[in-house]
N, C-alpha and C positions, 0 to 999 in steps of 0.2 A: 461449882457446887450449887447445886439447888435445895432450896427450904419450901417446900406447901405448907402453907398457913389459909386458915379461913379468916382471913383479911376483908372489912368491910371498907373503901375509903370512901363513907359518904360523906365524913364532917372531919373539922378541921384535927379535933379530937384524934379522930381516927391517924389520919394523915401524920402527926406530929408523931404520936408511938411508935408508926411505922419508922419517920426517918430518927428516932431516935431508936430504934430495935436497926436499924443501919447504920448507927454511928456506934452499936454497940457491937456489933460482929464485922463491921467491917465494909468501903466501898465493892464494890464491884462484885457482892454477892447477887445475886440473881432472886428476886423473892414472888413467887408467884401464888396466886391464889388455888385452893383445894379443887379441883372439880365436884367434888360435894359441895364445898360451899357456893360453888358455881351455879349449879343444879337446884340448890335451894334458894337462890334468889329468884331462879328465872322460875320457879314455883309459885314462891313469892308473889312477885310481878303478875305473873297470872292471873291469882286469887284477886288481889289487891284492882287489877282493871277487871276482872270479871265481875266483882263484889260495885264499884261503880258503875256500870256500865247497865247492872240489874235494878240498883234503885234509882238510876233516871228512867228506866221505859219504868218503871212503878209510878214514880211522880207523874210520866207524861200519862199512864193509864189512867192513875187519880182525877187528870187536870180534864184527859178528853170524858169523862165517866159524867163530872159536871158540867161539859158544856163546854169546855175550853178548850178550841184548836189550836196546837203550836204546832202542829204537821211543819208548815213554809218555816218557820224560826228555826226547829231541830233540823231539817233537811240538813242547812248545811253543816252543821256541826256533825249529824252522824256520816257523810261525805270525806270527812277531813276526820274522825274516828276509824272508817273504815279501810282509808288508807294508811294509817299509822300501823293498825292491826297489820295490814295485807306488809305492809315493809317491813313488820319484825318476824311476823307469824309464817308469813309465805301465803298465796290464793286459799289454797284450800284449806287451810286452818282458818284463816279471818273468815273463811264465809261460811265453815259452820258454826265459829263464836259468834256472830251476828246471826245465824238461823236458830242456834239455842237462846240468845237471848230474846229476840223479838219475836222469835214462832214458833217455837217449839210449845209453850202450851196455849191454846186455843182459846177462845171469850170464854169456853164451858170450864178452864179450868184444869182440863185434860192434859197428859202431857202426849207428846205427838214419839212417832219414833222415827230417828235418821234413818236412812236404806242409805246403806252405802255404794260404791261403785260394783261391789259381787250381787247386789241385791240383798243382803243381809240387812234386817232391822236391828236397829241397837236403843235400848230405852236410857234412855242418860238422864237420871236426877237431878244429879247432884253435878257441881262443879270440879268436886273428884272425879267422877264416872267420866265428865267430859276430858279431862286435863289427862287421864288416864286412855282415853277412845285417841285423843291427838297425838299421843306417841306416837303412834303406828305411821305416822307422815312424816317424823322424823328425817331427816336426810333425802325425801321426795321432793 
């Protein structure tokens, strides 16, 4: 017997309703999470390092605007960001999260457009437009 439940187990909270929603139906049922609720974390997750990711090059654009280089400091932190992306996202998602975050708009303010591998331009605003463009890599 299987039960989908949109089940979070980030806190202990969580955890404890779970094995008490187990001591209340019984050992050996099988309890898995929803692939909606699946779907909407790694959504989630998304936004959530996207939404970081945009206001540290903000700070760093702030800090170089006055005067201050942290280029050699971030180096290696965005090295060890980049591979965290590349190990969940796969190559070619991390490196156009990392091209919309740091290049996609220009000193002018502009936003720039991806061309993809057909040659197709694509204008990505928004963080939706983007999360929405990386589907299409899905399972590539």
């Amino acid at each position: 017997m299987h039960i989908y439940l949109p089940i979070k187990l980030q806190n202990k909270k969580k955890k404890k309703q779970l094995k008490n929603l187990t001591d209340l139906i019984g050992k050996g049922i099988n309890i898995q999470e929803s692939k909606k609720s699946t779907k909407l974390k790694e959504e989630q997750f998304f936004f959530d390092i996207l939404t970081e990711l945009c206001q540290l090059e903000a700070k760093s654009q702030i800090l170089s605007a006055t005067g201050v280089n942290i280029m050699e400091y971030e180096d290696g932190y965005l090295k060890v960001i980049d591979s965290l992306l590349e190990k969940h996202f796969g190559e070619t998602k991390s490196q156009i999260i990392m091209w919309w975050v740091f290049e996609s708009i220009n000193p002018e303010g502009e936003i720039s457009t991806l061309v993809d591998e057909n040659q197709k331009h694509h204008l990505l605003k928004t963080p939706e437009e983007l999360y929405k463009f990386l589907k299409r890599y899905d399972g590539k």
